[in-house]
C-alpha positions as CSV (number, residue, x, y, z in Angstrom):
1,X,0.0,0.0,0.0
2,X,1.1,3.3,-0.7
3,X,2.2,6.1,2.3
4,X,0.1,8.5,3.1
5,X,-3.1,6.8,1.7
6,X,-6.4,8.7,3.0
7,X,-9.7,7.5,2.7
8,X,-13.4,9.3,3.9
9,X,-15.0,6.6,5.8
10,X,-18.9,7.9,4.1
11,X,-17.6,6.0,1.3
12,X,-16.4,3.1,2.5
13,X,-20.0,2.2,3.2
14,X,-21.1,-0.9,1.7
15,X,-17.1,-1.2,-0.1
16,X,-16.9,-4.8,-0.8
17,X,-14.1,-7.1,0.8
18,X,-11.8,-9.4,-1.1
19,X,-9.4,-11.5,-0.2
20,X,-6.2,-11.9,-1.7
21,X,-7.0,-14.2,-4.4
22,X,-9.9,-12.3,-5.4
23,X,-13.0,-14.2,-3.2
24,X,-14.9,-11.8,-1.6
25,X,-15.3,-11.6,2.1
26,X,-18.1,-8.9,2.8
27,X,-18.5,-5.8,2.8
28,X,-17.7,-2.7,4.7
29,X,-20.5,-1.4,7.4
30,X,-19.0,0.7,9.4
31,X,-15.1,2.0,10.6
32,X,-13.6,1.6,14.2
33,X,-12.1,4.7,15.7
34,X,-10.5,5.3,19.3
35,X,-10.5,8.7,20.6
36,X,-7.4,9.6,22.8
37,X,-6.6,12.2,25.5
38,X,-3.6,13.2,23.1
39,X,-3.1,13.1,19.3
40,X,-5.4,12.1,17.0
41,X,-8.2,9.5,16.8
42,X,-6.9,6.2,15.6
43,X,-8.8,4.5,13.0
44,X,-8.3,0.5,14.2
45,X,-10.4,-1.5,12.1
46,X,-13.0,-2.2,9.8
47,X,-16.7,-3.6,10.9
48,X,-17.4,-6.0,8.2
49,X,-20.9,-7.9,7.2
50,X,-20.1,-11.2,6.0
51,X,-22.0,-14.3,5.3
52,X,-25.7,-14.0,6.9
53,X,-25.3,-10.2,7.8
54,X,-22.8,-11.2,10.3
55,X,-20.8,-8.6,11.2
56,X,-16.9,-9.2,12.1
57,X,-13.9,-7.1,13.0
58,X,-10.9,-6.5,10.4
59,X,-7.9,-4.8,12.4
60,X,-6.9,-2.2,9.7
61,X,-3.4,-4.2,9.9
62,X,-4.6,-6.5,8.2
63,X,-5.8,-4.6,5.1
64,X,-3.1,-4.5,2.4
65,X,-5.0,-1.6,0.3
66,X,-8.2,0.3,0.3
67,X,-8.8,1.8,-3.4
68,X,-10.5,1.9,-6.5
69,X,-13.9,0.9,-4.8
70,X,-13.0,-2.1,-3.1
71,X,-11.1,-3.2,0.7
72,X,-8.1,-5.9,-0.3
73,X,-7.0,-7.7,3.0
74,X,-4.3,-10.8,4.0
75,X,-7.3,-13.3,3.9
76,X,-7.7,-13.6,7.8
77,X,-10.9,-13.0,9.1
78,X,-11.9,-13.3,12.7
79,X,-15.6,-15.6,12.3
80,X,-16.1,-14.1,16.0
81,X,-19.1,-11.7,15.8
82,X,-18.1,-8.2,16.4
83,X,-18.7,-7.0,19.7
84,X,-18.5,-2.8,20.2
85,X,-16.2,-1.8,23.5
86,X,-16.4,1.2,25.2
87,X,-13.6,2.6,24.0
88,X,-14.4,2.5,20.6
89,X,-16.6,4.7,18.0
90,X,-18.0,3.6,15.6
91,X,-17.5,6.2,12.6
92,X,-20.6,6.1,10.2
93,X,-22.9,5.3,12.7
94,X,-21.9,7.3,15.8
95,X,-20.2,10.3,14.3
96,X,-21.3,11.5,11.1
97,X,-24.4,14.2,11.9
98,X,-22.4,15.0,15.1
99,X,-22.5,18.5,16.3
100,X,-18.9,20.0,17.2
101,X,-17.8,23.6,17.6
102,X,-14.8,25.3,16.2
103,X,-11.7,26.0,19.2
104,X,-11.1,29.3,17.9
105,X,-14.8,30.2,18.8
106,X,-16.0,30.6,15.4
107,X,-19.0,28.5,15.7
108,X,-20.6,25.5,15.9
109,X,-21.0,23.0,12.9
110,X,-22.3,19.4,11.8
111,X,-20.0,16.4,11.0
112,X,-20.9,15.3,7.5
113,X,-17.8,13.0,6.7
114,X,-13.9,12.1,8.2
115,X,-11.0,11.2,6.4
116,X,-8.5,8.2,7.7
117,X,-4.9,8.9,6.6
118,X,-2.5,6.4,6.7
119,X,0.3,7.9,8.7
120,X,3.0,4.3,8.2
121,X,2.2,0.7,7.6
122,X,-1.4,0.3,9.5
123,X,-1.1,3.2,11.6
124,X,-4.2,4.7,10.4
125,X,-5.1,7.9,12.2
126,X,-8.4,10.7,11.6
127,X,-7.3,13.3,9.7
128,X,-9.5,15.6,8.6
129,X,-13.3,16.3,9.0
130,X,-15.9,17.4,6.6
131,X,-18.6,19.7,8.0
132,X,-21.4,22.4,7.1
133,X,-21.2,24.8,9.4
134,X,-24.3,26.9,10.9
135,X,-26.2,29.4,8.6
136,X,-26.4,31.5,11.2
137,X,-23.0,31.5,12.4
138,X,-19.6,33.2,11.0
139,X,-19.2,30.6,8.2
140,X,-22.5,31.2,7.1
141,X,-23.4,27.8,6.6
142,X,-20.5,27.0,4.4
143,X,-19.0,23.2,4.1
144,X,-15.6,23.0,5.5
145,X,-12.6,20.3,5.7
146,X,-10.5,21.5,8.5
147,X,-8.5,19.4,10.9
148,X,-9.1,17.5,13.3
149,X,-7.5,18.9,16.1
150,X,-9.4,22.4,15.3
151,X,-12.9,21.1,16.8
152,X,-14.2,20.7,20.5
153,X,-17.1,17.7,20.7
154,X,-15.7,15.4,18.0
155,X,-15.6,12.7,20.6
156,X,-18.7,13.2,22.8
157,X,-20.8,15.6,20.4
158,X,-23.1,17.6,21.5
159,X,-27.3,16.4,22.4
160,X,-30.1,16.3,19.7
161,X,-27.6,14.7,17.0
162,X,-29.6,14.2,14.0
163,X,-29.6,11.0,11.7
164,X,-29.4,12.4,8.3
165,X,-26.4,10.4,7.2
166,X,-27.4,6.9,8.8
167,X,-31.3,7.9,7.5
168,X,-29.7,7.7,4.1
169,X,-27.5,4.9,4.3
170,X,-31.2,3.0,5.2
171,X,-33.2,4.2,2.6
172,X,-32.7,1.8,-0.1
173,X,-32.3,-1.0,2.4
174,X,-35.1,-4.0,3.2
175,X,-36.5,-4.0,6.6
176,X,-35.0,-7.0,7.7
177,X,-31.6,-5.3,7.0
178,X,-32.3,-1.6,8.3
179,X,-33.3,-3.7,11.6
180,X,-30.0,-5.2,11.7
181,X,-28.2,-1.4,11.7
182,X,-30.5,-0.3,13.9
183,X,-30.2,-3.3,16.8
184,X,-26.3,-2.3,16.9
185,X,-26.6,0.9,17.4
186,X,-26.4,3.2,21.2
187,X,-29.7,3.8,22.5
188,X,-29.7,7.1,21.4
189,X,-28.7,6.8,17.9
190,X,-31.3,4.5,17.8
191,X,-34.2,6.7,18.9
192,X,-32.9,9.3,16.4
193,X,-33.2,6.9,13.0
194,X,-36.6,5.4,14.5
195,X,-37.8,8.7,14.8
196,X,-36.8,9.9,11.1
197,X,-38.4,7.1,9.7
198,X,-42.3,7.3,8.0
199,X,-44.9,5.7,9.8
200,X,-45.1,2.7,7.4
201,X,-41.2,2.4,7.1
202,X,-41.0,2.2,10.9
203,X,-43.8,-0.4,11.6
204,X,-42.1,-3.0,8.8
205,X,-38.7,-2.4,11.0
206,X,-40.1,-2.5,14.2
207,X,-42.0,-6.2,12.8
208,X,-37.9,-7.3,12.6
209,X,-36.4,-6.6,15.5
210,X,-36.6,-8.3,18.3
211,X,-38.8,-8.3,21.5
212,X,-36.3,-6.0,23.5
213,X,-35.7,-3.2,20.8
214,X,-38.9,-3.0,19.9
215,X,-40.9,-2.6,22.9
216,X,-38.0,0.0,23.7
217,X,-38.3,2.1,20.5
218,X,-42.2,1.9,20.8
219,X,-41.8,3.1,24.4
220,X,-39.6,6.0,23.8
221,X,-41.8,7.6,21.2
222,X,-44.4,9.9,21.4
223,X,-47.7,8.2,22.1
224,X,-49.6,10.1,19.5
225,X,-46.4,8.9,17.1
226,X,-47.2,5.5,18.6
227,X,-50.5,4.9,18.1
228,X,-49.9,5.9,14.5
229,X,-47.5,3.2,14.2
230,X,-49.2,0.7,15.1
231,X,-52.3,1.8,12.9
232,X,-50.4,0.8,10.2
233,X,-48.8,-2.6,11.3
234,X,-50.2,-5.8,10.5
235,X,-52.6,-6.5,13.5
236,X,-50.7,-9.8,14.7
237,X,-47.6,-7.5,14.6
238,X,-49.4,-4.8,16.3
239,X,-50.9,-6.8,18.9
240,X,-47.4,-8.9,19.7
241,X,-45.6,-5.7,20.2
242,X,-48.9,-4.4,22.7
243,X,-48.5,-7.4,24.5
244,X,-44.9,-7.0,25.4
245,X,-45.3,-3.7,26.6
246,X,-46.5,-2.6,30.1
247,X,-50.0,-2.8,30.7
248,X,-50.8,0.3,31.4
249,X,-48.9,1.8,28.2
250,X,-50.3,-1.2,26.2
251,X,-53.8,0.4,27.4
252,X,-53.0,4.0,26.3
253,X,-52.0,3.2,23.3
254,X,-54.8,1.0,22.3
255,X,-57.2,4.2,23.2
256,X,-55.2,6.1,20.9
257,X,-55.1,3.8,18.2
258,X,-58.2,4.2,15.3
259,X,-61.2,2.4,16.5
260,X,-61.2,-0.7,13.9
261,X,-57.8,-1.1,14.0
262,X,-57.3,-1.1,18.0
263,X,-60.4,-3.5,17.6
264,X,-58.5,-5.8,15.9
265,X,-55.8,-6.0,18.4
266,X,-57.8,-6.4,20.8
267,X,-59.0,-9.6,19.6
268,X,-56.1,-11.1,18.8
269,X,-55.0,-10.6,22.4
270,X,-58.0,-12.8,23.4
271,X,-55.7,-16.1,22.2
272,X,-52.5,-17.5,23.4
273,X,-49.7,-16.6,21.1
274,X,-48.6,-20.0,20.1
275,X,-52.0,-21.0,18.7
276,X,-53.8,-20.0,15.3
277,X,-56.0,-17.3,16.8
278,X,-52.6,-15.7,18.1
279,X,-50.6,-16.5,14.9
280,X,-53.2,-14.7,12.8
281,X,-53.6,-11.8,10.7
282,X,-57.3,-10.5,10.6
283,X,-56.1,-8.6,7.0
284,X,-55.9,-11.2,4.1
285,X,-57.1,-10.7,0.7
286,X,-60.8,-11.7,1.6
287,X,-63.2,-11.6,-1.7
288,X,-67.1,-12.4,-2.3
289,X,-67.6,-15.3,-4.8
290,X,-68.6,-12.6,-7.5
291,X,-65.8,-10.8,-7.6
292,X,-63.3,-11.6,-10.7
293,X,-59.9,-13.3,-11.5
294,X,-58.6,-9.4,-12.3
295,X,-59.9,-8.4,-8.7
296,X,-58.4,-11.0,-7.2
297,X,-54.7,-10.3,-9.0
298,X,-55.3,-6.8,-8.4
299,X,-55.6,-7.4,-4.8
300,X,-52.6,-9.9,-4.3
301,X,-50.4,-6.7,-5.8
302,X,-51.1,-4.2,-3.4
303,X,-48.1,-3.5,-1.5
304,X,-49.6,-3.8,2.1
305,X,-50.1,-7.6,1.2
306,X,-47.0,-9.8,2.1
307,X,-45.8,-12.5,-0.4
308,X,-47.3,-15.4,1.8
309,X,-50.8,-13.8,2.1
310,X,-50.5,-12.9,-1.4
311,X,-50.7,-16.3,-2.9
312,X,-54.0,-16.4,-1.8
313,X,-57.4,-15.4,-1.8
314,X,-60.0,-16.2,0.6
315,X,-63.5,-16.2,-0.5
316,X,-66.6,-15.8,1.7
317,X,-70.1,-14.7,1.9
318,X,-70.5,-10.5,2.7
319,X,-69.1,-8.8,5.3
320,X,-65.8,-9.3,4.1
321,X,-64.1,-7.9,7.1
322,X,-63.6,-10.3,9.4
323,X,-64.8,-11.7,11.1
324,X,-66.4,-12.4,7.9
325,X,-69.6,-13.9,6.6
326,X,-69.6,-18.1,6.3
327,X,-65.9,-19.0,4.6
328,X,-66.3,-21.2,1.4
329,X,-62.8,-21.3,0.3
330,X,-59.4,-19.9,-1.2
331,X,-58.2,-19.0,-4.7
332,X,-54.6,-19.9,-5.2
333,X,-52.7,-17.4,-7.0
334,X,-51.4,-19.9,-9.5
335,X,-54.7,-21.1,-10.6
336,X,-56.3,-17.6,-10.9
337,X,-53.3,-16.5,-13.2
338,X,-54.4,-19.8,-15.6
339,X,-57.8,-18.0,-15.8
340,X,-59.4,-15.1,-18.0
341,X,-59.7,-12.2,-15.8
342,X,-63.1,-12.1,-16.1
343,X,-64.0,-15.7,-14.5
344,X,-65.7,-15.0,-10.7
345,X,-63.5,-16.2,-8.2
346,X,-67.0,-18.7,-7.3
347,X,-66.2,-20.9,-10.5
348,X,-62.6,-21.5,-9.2
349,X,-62.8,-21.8,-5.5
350,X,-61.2,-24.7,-3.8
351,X,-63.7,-25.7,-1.0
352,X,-61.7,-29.1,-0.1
353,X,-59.1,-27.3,2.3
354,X,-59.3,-27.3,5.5
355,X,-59.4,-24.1,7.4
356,X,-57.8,-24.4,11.1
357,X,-59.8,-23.5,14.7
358,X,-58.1,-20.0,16.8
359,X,-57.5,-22.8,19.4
360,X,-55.5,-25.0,16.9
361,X,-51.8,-25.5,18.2
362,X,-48.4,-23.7,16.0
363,X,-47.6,-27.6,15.6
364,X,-50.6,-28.4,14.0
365,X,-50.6,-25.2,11.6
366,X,-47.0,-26.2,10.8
367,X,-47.9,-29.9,9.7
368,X,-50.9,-28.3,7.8
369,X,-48.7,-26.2,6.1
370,X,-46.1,-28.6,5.3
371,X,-48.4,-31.3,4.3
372,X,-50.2,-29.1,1.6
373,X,-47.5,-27.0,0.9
374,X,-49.2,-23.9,1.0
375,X,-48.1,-20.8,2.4
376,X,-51.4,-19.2,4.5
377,X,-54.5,-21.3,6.3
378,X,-57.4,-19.6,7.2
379,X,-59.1,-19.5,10.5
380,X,-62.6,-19.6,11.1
381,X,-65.0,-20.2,14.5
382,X,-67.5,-22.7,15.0
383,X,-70.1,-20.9,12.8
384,X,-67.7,-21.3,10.1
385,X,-66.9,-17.3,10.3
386,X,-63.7,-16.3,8.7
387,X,-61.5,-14.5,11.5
388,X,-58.3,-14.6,9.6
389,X,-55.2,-16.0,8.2
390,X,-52.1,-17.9,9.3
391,X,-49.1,-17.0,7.4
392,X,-46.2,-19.1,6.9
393,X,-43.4,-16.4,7.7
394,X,-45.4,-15.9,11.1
395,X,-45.2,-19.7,12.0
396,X,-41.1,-19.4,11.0
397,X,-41.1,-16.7,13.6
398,X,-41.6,-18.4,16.8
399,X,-40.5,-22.3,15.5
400,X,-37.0,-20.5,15.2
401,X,-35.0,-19.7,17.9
402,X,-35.2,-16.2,19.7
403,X,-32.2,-15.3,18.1
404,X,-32.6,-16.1,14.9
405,X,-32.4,-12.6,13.7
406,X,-28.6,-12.1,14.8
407,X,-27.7,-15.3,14.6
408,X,-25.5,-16.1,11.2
409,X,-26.5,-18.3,8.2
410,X,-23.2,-20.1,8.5
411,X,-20.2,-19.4,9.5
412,X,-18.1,-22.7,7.8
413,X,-17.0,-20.3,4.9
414,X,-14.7,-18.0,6.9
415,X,-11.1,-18.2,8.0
416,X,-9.8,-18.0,11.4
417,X,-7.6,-15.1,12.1
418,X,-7.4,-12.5,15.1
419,X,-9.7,-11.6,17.7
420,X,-10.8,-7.2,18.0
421,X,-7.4,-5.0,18.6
């Protein structure tokens, strides 16, 4: 590697990894700085996501050259899952949108990026710092790279640091994945990016993580905020997130919520979590006999709809909302597309499956499942009412683990090197 290399950590984000021999490794999510008393910040290591969003720590020493989009290391890669010390800031996710103020008393101003300077072999160090500084101030809201040693509040910051810079890193990303950068991040920082997401972006997040983060992002929020949330979750996700919270927030919140949606919640609370009254969603695609094939593919494309409920219609006799009028069947997807689109879902119906009780055990909706490889069931009473659907991806949810979120895929890919410097 050449002296005096300098990178700006922004755009290391999402840099892929590769090995010596060209195989990549994974990619960059994040840089590892340590803030001293003296000198400046030294930039140790990389955080990398590997195999199964694992994420892993690369010691910077053991990078042979960062350039021309891509991270080339030694091929030794620590399979240990990174685990953040005190001592250490993370870069992109800690210090980027962090408020400092010039030491010659010229202002305050916001982080928007840092450089890394190779000082000698793998004695990477913070060089310089991008930031816009205040409109109001001296600079007049100009963007400045100035040293690092000319700023107070690099390390600590100042409160009410936005998210702007993680906000963007997230846009593009799935929920599944915007969960994972939000579970490792510091209370705060976590609070900030839950708060600067939408409504509808927050509730498909909050639906990934895990018991723990969610019932602590849902309690730090305003309730009005809160309410709205769960308005527009999917009412099993709604009401497994009420019932982990405190009673007496759970109860404030449902009085806040909209009527017919708190309703719902309400009533999947009545069953025990493990059976198919708790496992359902009182939302799938729910159609009268007389409505057509085109209805029914027009339905299974809205994007509220998740791709298990999607693959299936459920026909019943008016009210359609559940609980419904007497269930007569379901539509698969694949046989409606085989259709004209004006053929009434009626002529089509399949009427031999099945449909479970509420009181129905997760074992028995699994084998259901399994057996007629299907990916919802619906749920009806003893009158034959439809009260909702059992999706697969719920079932998956509690047969796995409780850590199956931030658990890896597999691990028997990677190489055994050294543990965090």
């Amino acid at each position: 590697m050449q002296r005096r290399s300098r990178v700006f950590v922004g755009r290391l984000a999402g840099t892929e990894v590769f090995d010596p021999i060209g195989d990549k490794v994974g990619k960059v999510h994040d840089v590892v700085v340590l803030f001293r008393l003296v000198g400046a910040p030294l930039a140790v290591g990389l955080v990398i996501e590997v195999t199964g969003r694992k994420r892993v720590f690369l010691p910077l020493s053991r990078v042979t050259s960062i350039a021309n989009g891509q991270v080339i290391t030694t091929g030794l890669v620590n399979i240990r899952k990174f685990a953040q010390r005190s001592t250490e800031t993370l870069a992109l996710s800690e210090i980027l949108d962090r408020r400092v103020s010039f030491k010659d008393g010229s202002g305050d101003a916001t982080v928007i990026d840092l450089s890394i300077e190779e000082q000698r072999r793998a004695d990477w160090r913070v060089s310089e710092v991008y930031v816009k500084t205040d409109k109001n101030g001296p600079h007049g809201g100009e963007s400045l790279i100035v040293g690092v040693g000319d700023l107070n509040g690099l390390a600590t910051g100042k409160e009410g640091q936005a998210a702007t810079a993680l906000l963007a890193r997230v846009a593009t990303l799935k929920p599944a994945d915007v969960a994972d950068v939000i579970r490792d991040l510091p209370g705060e920082r976590r609070m900030a990016v839950a708060s600067g997401l939408n409504d509808e972006r927050l509730a498909e997040v909050l639906s990934e993580l895990g018991d723990d983060e969610r019932v602590e992002i849902m309690s730090d929020l305003d309730i009005e905020r809160a309410a709205d949330v769960l308005d527009v979750m999917q009412p099993d996700d709604a009401a497994d997130l009420v019932a982990d919270l405190p009673a007496n927030h759970a109860a404030l919140l449902l009085e806040r919520m909209d009527p017919e949606e708190a309703d719902d919640v309400r009533r999947l609370l009545t069953y025990d979590e493990r059976t198919a009254g708790g496992l359902m969603t009182t939302e799938p695609i729910i159609l009268s006999p007389e409505a057509t094939v085109a209805q029914a593919l027009a339905s299974a494309r809205r994007k509220d709809v998740t791709p298990a409920l999607a693959a299936t219609v459920f026909v019943a006799r008016p009210p359609l909302e559940t609980p419904t009028g007497r269930f007569i069947g379901v539509v698969h997807l694949q046989r409606a597309l085989r259709e004209p689109p004006s053929t009434l879902v009626g002529r089509i119906v399949d009427s031999d499956l099945e449909p479970l009780l509420p009181e129905d055990t997760i074992g028995t909706v699994a084998r259901r499942l399994a057996t007629y490889n299907l990916t919802a069931l619906p749920v009806v009473d003893e009158s034959r009412l439809l009260l909702g659907a059992v999706s697969i991806d719920d079932v998956l949810d509690h047969l796995l683990p409780d850590d199956w979120r931030t658990s890896p895929d597999d691990e028997s890919d990677m190489r055994v090197g050294e543990s965090n410097a």
